[in-house]
mmCIF file of the C-alpha atoms, coordinates in Angstrom:
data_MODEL
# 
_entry.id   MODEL 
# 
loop_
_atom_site.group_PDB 
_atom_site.id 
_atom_site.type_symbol 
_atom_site.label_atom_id 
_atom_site.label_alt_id 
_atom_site.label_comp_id 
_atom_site.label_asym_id 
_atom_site.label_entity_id 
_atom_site.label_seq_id 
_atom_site.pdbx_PDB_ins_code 
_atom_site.Cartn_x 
_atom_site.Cartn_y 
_atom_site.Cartn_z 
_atom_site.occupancy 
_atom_site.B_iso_or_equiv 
_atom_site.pdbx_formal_charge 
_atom_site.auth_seq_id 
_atom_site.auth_comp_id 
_atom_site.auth_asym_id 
_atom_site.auth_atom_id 
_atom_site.pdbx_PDB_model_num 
ATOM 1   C CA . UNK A 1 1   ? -10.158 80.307 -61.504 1.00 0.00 ? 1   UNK A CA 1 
ATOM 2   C CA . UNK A 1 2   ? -8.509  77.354 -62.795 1.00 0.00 ? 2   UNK A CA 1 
ATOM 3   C CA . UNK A 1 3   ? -10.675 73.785 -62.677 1.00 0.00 ? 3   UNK A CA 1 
ATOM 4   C CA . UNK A 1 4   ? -9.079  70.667 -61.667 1.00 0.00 ? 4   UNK A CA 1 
ATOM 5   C CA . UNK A 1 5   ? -9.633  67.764 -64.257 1.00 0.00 ? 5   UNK A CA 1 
ATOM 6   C CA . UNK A 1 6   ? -11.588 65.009 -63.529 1.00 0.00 ? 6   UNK A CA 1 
ATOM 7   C CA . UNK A 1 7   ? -11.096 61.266 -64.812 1.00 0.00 ? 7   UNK A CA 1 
ATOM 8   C CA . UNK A 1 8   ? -13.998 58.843 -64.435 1.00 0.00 ? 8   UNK A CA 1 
ATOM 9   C CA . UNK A 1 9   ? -11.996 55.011 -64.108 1.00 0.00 ? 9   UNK A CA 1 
ATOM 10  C CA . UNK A 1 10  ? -14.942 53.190 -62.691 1.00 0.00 ? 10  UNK A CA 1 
ATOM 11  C CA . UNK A 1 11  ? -17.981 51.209 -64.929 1.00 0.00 ? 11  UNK A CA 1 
ATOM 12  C CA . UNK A 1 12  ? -21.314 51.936 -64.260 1.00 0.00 ? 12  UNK A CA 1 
ATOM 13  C CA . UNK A 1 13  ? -23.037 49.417 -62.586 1.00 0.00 ? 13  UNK A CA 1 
ATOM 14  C CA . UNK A 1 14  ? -26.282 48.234 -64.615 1.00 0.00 ? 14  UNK A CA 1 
ATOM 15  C CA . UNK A 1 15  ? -28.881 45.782 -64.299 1.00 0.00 ? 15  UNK A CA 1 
ATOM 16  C CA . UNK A 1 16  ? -28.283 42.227 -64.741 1.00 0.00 ? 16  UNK A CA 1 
ATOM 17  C CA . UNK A 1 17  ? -24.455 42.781 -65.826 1.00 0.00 ? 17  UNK A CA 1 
ATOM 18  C CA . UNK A 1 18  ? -21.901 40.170 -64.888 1.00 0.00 ? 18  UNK A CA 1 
ATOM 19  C CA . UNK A 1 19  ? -18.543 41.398 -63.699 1.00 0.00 ? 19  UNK A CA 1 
ATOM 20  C CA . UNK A 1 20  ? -16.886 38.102 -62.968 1.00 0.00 ? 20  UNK A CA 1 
ATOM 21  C CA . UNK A 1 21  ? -18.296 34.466 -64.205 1.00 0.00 ? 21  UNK A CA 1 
ATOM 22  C CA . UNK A 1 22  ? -20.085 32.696 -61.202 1.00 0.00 ? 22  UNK A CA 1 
ATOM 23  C CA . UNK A 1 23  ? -21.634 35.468 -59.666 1.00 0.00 ? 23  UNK A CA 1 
ATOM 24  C CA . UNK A 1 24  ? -25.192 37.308 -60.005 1.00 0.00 ? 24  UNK A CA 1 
ATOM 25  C CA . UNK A 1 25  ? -25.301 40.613 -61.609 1.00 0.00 ? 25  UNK A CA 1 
ATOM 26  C CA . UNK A 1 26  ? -27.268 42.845 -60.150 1.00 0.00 ? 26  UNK A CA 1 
ATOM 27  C CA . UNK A 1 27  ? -30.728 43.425 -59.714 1.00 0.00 ? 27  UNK A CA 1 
ATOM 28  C CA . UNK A 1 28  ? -31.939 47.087 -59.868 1.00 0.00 ? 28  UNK A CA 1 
ATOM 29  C CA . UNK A 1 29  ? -35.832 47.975 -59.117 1.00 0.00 ? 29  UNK A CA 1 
ATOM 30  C CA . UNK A 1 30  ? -38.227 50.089 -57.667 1.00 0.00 ? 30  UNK A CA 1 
ATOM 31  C CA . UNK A 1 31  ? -38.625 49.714 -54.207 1.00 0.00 ? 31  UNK A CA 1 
ATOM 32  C CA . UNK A 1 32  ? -41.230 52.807 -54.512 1.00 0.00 ? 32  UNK A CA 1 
ATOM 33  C CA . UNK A 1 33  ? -42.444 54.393 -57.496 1.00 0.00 ? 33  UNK A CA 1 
ATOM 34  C CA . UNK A 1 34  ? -42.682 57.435 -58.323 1.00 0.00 ? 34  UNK A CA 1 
ATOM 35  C CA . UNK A 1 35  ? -46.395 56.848 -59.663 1.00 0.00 ? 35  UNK A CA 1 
ATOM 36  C CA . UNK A 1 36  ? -46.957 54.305 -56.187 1.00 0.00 ? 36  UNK A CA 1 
ATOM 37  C CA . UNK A 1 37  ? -45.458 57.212 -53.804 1.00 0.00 ? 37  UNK A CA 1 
ATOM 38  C CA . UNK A 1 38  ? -48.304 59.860 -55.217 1.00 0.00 ? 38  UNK A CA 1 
ATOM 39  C CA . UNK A 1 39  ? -50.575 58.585 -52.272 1.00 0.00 ? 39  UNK A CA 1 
ATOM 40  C CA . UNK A 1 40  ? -47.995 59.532 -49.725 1.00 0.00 ? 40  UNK A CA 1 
ATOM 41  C CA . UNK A 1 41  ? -47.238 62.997 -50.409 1.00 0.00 ? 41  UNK A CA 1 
ATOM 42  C CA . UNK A 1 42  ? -48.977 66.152 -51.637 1.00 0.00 ? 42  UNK A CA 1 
ATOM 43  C CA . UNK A 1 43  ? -50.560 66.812 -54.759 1.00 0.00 ? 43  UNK A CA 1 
ATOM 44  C CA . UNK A 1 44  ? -47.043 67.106 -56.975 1.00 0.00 ? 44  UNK A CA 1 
ATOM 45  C CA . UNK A 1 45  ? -44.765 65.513 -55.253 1.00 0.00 ? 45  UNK A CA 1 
ATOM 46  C CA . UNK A 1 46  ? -43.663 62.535 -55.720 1.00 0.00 ? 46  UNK A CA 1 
ATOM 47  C CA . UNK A 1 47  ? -40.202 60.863 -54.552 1.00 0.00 ? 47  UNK A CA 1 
ATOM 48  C CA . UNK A 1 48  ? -38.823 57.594 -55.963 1.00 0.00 ? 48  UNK A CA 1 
ATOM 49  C CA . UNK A 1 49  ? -36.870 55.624 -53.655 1.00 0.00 ? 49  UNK A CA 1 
ATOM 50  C CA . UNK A 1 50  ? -34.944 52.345 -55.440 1.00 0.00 ? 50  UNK A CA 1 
ATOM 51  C CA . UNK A 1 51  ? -33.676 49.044 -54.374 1.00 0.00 ? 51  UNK A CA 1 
ATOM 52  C CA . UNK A 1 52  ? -30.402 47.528 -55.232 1.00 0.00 ? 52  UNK A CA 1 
ATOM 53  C CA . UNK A 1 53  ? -29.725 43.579 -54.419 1.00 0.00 ? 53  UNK A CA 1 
ATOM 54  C CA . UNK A 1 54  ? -26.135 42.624 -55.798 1.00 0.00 ? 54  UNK A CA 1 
ATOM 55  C CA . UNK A 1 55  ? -22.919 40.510 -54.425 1.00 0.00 ? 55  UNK A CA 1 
ATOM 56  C CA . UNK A 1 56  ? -19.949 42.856 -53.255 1.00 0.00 ? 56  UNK A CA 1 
ATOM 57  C CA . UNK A 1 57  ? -17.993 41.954 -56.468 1.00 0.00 ? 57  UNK A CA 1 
ATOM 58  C CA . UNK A 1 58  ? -19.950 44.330 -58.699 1.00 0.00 ? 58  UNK A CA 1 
ATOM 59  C CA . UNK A 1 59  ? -18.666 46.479 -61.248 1.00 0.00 ? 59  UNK A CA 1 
ATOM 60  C CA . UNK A 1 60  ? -15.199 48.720 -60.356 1.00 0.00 ? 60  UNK A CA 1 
ATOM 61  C CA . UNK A 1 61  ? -14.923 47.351 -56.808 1.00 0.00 ? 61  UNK A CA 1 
ATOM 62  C CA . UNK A 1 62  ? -12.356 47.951 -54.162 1.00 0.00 ? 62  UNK A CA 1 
ATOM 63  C CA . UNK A 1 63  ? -11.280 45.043 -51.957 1.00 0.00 ? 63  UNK A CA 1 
ATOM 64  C CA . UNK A 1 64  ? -9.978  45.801 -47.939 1.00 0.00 ? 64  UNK A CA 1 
ATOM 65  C CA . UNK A 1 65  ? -7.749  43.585 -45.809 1.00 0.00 ? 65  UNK A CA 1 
ATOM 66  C CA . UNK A 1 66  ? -11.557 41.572 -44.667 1.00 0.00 ? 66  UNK A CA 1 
ATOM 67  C CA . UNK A 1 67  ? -11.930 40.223 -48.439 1.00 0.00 ? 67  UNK A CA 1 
ATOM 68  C CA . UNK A 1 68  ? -9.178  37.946 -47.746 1.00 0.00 ? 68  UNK A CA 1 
ATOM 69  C CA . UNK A 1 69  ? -8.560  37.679 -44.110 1.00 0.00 ? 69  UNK A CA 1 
ATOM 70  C CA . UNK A 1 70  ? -11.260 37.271 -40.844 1.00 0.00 ? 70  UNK A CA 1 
ATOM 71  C CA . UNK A 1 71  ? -9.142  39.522 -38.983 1.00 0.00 ? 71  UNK A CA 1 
ATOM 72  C CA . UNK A 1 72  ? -8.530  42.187 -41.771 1.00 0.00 ? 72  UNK A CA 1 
ATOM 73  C CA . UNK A 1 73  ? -10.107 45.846 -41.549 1.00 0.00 ? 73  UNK A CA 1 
ATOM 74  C CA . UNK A 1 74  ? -13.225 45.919 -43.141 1.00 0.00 ? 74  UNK A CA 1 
ATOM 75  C CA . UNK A 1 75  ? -14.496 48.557 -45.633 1.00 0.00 ? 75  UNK A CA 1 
ATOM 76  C CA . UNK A 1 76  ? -15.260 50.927 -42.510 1.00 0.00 ? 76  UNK A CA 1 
ATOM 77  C CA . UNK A 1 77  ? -11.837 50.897 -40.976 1.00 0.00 ? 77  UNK A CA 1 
ATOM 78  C CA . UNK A 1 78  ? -10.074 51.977 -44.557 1.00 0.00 ? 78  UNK A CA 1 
ATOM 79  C CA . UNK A 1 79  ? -8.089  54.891 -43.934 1.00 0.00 ? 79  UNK A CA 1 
ATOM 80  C CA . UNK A 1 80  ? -8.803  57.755 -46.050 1.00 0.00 ? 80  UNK A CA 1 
ATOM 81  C CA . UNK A 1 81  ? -5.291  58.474 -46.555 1.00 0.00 ? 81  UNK A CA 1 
ATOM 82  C CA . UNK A 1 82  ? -4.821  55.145 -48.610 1.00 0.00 ? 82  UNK A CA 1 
ATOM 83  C CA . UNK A 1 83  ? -7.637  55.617 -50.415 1.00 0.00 ? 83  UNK A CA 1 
ATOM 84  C CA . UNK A 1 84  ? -8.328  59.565 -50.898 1.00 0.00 ? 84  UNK A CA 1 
ATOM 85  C CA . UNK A 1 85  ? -6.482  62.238 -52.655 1.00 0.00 ? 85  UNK A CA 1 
ATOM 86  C CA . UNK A 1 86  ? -3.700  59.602 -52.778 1.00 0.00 ? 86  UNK A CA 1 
ATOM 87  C CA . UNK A 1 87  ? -0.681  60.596 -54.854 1.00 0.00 ? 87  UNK A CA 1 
ATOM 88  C CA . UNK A 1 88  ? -1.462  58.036 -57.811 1.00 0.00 ? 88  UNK A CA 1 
ATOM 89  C CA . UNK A 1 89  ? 1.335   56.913 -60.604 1.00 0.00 ? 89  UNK A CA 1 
ATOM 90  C CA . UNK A 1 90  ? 0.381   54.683 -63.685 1.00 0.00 ? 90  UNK A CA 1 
ATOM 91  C CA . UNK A 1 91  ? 2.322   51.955 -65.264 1.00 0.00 ? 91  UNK A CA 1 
ATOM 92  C CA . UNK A 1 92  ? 1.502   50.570 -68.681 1.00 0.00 ? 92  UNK A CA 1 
ATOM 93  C CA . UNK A 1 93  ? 2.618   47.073 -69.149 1.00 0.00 ? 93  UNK A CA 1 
ATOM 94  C CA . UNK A 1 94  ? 2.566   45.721 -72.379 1.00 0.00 ? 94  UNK A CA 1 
ATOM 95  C CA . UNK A 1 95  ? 0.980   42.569 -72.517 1.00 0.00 ? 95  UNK A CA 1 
ATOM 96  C CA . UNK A 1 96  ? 0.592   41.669 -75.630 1.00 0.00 ? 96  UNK A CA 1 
ATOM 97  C CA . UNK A 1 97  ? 3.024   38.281 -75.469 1.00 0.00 ? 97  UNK A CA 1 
ATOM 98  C CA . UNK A 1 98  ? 2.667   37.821 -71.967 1.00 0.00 ? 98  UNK A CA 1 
ATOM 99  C CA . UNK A 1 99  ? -0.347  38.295 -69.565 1.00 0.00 ? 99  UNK A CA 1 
ATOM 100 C CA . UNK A 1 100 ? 1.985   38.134 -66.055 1.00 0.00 ? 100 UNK A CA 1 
ATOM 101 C CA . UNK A 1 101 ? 3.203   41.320 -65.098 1.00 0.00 ? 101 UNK A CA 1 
ATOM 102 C CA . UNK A 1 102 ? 6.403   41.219 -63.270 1.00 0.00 ? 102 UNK A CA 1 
ATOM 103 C CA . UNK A 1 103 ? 8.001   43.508 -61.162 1.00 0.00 ? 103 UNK A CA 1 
ATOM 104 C CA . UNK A 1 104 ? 10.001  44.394 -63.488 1.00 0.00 ? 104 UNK A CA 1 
ATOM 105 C CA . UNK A 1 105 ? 7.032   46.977 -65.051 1.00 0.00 ? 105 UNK A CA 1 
ATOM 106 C CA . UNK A 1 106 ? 8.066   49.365 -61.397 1.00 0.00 ? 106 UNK A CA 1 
ATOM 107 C CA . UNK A 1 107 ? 12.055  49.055 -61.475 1.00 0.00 ? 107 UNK A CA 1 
ATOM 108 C CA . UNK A 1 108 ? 13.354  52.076 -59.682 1.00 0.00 ? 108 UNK A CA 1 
ATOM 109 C CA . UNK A 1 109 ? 9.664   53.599 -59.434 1.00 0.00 ? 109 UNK A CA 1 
ATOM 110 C CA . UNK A 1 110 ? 9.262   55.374 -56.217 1.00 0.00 ? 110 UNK A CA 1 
ATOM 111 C CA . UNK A 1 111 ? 5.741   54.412 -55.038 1.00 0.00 ? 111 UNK A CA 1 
ATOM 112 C CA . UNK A 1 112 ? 5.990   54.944 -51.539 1.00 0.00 ? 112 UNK A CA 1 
ATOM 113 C CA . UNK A 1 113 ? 2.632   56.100 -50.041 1.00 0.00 ? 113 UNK A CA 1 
ATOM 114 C CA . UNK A 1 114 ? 1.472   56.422 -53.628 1.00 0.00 ? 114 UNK A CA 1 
ATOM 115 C CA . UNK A 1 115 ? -1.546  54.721 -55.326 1.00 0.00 ? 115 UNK A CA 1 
ATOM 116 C CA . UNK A 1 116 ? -0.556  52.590 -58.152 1.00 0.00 ? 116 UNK A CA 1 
ATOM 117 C CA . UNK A 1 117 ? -2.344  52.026 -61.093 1.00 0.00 ? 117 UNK A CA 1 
ATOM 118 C CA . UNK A 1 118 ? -1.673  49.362 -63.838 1.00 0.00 ? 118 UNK A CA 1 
ATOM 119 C CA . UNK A 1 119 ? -2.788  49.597 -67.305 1.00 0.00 ? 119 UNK A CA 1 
ATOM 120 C CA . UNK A 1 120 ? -3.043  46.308 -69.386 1.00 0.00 ? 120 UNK A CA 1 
ATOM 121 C CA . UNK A 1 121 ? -5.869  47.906 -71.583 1.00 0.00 ? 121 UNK A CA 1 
ATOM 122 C CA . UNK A 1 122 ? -8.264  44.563 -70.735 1.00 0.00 ? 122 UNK A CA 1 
ATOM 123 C CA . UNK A 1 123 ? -10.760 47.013 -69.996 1.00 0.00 ? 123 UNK A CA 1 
ATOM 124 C CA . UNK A 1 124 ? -11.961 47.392 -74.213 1.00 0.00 ? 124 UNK A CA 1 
ATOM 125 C CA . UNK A 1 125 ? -13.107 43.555 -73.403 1.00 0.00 ? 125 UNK A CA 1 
ATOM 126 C CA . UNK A 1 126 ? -15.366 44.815 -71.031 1.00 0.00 ? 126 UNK A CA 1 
ATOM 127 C CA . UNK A 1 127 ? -18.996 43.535 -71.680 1.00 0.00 ? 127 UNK A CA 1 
ATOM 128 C CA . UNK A 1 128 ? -17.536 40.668 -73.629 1.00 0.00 ? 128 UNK A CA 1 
ATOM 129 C CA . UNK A 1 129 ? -16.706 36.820 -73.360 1.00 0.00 ? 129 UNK A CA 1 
ATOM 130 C CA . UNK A 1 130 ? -13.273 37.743 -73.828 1.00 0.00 ? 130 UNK A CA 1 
ATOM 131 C CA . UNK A 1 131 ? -13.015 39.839 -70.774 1.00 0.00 ? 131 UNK A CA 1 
ATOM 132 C CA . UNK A 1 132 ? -13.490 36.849 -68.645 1.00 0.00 ? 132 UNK A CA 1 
ATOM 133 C CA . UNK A 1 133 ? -10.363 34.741 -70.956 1.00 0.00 ? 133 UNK A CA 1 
ATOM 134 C CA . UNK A 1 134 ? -7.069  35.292 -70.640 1.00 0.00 ? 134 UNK A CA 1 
ATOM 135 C CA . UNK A 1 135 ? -6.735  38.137 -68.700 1.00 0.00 ? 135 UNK A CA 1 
ATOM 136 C CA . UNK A 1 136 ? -3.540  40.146 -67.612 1.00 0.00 ? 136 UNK A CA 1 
ATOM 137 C CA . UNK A 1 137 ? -2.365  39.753 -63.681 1.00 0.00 ? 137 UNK A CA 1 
ATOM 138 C CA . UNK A 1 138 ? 0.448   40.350 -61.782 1.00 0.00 ? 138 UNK A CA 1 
ATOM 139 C CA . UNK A 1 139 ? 2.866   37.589 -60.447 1.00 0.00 ? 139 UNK A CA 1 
ATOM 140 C CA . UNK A 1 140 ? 3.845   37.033 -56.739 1.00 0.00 ? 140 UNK A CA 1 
ATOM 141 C CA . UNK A 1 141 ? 7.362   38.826 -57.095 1.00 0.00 ? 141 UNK A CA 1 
ATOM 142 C CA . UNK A 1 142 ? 5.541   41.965 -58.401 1.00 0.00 ? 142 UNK A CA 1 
ATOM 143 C CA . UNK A 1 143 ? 3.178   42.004 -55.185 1.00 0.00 ? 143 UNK A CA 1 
ATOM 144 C CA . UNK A 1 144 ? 6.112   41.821 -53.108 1.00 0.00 ? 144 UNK A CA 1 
ATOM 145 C CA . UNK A 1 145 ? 8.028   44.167 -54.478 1.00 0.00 ? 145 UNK A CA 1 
ATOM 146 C CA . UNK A 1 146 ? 4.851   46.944 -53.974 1.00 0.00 ? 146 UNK A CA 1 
ATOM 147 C CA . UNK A 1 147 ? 4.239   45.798 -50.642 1.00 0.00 ? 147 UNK A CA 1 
ATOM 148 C CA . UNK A 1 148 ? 8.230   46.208 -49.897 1.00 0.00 ? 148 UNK A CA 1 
ATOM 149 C CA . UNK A 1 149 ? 8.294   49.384 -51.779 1.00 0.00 ? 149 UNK A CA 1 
ATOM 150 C CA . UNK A 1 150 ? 5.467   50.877 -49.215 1.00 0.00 ? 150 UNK A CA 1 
ATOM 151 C CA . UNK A 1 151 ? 2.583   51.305 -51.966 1.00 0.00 ? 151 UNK A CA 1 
ATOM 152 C CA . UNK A 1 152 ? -0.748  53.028 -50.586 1.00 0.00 ? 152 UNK A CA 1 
ATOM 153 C CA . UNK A 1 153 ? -3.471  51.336 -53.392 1.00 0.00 ? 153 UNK A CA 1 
ATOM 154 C CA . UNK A 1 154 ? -3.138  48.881 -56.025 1.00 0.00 ? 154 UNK A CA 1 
ATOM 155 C CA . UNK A 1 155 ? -5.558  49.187 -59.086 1.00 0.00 ? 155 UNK A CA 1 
ATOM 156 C CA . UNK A 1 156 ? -5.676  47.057 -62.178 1.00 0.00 ? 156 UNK A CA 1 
ATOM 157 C CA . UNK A 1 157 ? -8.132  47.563 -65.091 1.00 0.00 ? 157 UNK A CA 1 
ATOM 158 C CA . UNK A 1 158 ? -8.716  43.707 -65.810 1.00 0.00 ? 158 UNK A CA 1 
ATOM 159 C CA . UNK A 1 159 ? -10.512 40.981 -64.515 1.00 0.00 ? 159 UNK A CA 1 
ATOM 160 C CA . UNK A 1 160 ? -8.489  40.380 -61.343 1.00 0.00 ? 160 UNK A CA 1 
ATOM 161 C CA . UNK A 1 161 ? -5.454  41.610 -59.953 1.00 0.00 ? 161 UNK A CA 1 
ATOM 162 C CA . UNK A 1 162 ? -4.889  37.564 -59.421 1.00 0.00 ? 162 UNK A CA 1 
ATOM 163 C CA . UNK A 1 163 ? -3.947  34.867 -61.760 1.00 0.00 ? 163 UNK A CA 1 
ATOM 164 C CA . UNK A 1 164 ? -7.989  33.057 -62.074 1.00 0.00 ? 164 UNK A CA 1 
ATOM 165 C CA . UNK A 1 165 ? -6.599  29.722 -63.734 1.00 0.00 ? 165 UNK A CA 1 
ATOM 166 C CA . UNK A 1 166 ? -5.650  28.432 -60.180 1.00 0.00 ? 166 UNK A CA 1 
ATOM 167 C CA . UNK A 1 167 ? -6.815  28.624 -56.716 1.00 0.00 ? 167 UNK A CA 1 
ATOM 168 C CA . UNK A 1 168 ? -3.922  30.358 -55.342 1.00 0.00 ? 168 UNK A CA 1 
ATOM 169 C CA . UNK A 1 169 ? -4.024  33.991 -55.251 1.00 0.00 ? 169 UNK A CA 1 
ATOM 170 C CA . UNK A 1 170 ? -0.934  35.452 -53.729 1.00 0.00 ? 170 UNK A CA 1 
ATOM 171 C CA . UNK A 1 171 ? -1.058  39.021 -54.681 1.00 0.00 ? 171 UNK A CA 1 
ATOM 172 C CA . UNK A 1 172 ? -4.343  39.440 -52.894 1.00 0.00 ? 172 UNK A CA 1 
ATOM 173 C CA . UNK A 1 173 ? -2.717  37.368 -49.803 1.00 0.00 ? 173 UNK A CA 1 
ATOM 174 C CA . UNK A 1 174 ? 0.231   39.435 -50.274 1.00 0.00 ? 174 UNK A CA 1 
ATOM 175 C CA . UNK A 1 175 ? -1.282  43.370 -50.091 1.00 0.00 ? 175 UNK A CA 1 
ATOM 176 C CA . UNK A 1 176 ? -4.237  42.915 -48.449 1.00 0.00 ? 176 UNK A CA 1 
ATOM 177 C CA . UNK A 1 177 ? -1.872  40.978 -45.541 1.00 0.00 ? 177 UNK A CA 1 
ATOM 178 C CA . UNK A 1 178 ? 0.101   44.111 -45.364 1.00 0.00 ? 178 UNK A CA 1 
ATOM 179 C CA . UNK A 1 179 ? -2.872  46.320 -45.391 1.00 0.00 ? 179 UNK A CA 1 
ATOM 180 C CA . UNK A 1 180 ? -2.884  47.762 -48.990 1.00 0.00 ? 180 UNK A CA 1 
ATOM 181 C CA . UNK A 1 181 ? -6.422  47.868 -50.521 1.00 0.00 ? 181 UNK A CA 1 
ATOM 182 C CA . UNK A 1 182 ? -6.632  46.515 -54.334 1.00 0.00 ? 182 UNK A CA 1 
ATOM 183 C CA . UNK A 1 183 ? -9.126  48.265 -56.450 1.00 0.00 ? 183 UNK A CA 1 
ATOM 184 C CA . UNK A 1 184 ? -10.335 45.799 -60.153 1.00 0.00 ? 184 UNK A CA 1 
ATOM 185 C CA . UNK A 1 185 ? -11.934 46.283 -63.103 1.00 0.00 ? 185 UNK A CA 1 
ATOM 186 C CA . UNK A 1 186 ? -11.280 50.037 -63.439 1.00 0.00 ? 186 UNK A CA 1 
ATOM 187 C CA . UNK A 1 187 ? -10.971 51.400 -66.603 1.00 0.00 ? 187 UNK A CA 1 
ATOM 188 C CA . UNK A 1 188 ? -9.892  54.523 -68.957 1.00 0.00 ? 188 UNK A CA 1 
ATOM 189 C CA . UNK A 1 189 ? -6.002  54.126 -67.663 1.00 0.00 ? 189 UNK A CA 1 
ATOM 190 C CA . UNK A 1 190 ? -5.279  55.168 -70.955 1.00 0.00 ? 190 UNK A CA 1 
ATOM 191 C CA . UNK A 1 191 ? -6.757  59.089 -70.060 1.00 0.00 ? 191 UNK A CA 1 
ATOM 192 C CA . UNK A 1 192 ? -4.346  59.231 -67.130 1.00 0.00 ? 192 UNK A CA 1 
ATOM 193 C CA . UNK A 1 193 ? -0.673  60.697 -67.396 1.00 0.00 ? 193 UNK A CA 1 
ATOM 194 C CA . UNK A 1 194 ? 1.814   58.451 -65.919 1.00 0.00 ? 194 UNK A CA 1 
ATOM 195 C CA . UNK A 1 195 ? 1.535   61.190 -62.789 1.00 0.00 ? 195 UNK A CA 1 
ATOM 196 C CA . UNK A 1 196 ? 0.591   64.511 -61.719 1.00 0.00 ? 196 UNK A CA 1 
ATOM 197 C CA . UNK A 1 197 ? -2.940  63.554 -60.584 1.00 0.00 ? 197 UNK A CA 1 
ATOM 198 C CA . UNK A 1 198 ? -4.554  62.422 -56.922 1.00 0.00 ? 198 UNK A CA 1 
ATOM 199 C CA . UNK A 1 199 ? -6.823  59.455 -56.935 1.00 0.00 ? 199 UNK A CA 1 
ATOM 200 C CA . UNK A 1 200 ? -10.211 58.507 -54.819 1.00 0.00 ? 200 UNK A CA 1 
ATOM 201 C CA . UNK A 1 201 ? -11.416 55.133 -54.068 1.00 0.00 ? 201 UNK A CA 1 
ATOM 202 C CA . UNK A 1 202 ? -13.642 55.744 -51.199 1.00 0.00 ? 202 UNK A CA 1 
ATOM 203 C CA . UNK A 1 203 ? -16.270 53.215 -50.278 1.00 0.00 ? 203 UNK A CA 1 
ATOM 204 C CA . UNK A 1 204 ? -19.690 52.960 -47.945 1.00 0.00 ? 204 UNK A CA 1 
ATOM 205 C CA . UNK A 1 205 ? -18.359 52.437 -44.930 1.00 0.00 ? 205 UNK A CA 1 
ATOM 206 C CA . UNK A 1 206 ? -20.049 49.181 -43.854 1.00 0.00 ? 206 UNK A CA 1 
ATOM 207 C CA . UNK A 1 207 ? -18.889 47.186 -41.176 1.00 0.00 ? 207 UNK A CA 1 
ATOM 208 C CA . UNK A 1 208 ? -17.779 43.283 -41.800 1.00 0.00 ? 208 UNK A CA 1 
ATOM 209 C CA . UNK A 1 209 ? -17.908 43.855 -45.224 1.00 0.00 ? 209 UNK A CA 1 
ATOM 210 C CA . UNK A 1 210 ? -14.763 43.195 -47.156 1.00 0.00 ? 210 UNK A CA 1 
ATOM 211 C CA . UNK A 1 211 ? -15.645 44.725 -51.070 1.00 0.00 ? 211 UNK A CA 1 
ATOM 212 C CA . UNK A 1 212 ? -17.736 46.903 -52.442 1.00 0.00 ? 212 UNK A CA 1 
ATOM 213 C CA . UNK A 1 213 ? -18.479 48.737 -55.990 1.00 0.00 ? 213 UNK A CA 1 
ATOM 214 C CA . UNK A 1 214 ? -16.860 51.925 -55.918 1.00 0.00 ? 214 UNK A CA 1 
ATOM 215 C CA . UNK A 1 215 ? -16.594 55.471 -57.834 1.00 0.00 ? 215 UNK A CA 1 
ATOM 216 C CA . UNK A 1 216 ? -13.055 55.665 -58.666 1.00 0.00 ? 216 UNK A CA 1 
ATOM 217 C CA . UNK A 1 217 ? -11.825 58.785 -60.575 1.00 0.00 ? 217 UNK A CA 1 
ATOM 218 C CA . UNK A 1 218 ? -8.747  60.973 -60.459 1.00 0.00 ? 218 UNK A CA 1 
ATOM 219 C CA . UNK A 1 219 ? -8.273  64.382 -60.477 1.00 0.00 ? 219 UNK A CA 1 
ATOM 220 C CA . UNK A 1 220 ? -5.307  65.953 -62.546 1.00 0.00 ? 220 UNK A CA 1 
ATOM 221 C CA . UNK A 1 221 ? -2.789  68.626 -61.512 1.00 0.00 ? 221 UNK A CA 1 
ATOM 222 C CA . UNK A 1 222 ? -4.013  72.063 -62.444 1.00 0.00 ? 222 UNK A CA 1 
# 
């Protein structure tokens, strides 16, 4: 029998790590121990059960329609079919002169119901001052023309989909007003063929809850 391939494009998520400048990394603990849980259970057993306290913007993280707007779906009203075994297509912009991406990188692309996945290769920063300078983003126009285009996902594997050196951030405005989730800070774009593979971004479904860290991989024709 013939096994599917497997790409992991998330980071793991590890104590105390900062994804984005301003925010808390996580804090990862015991909430019981496996030597404090002997006293519960029978001789030999024992169970550890941890405790997580972190901000929604933590690690590879997908953003729904409630990140940005009151009256957006939240995580738990994400259909599946935008975010699981979703046709997926990656682009490789080259932005080695110029951090905007235009629309230009998708001219004639046919993305329609189709998860789409840009590659600017910020991801080696990751872990790094630089990954929080200078990062690639997409322009206005190039949000636009996905949302026209009917994309199902939009994934970048940099700091944010969003130009950070201004308050403004119209590509979030843009797909997450026409219901398109955005998935940042994935990485190993470079493992993926340009298409021939499905793509998963599911979340925990929690209610009024507009991000949250998730395991995205893709799985590659057979």
């Amino acid at each position: 029998m013939t096994m599917n391939q497997l790409i992991d494009l998330s980071h793991t998520v590890e104590h105390g790590m900062i994804t984005y400048k301003g925010l808390p990394g996580p804090i990862i603990c015991d909430f019981l121990s496996r030597e404090a849980s002997k006293s519960h259970y029978a001789k030999g057993t024992t169970f550890h059960i941890g405790k997580i306290e972190m901000v929604a913007n933590t690690g590879t993280y997908i953003d729904s329609p409630f990140h940005r707007y009151a009256d957006g779906k939240d995580l738990s009203e994400l259909a599946l079919e935008a975010i699981a075994n979703v046709e997926g297509l990656v682009f490789r912009a080259d932005t080695a002169h110029q951090r905007a991406i235009g629309a230009e990188l998708f001219e004639n692309a046919d993305v329609n119901g189709k998860a789409v996945l840009v590659q600017t290769g910020w991801d080696r920063h990751w872990g790094s001052d630089q990954y929080f300078e200078g990062h690639p983003f997409l322009t206005a126009e190039a949000a636009e023309w996905l949302q026209e285009a009917g994309a199902s996902l939009v994934g970048i594997d940099s700091l944010n989909i969003d130009n950070t050196s201004e308050g403004h951030r119209p590509v979030h405005s843009i797909l997450l007003g026409a219901d398109i989730p955005i998935v940042e800070h994935m990485c190993n774009l470079e493992n993926l063929p340009t298409s021939g593979f499905k793509l998963h971004a599911v979340p925990v479904k929690v209610q009024k809850f507009g991000t949250f860290p998730v395991r995205v991989y893709a799985v590659l024709d057979a």
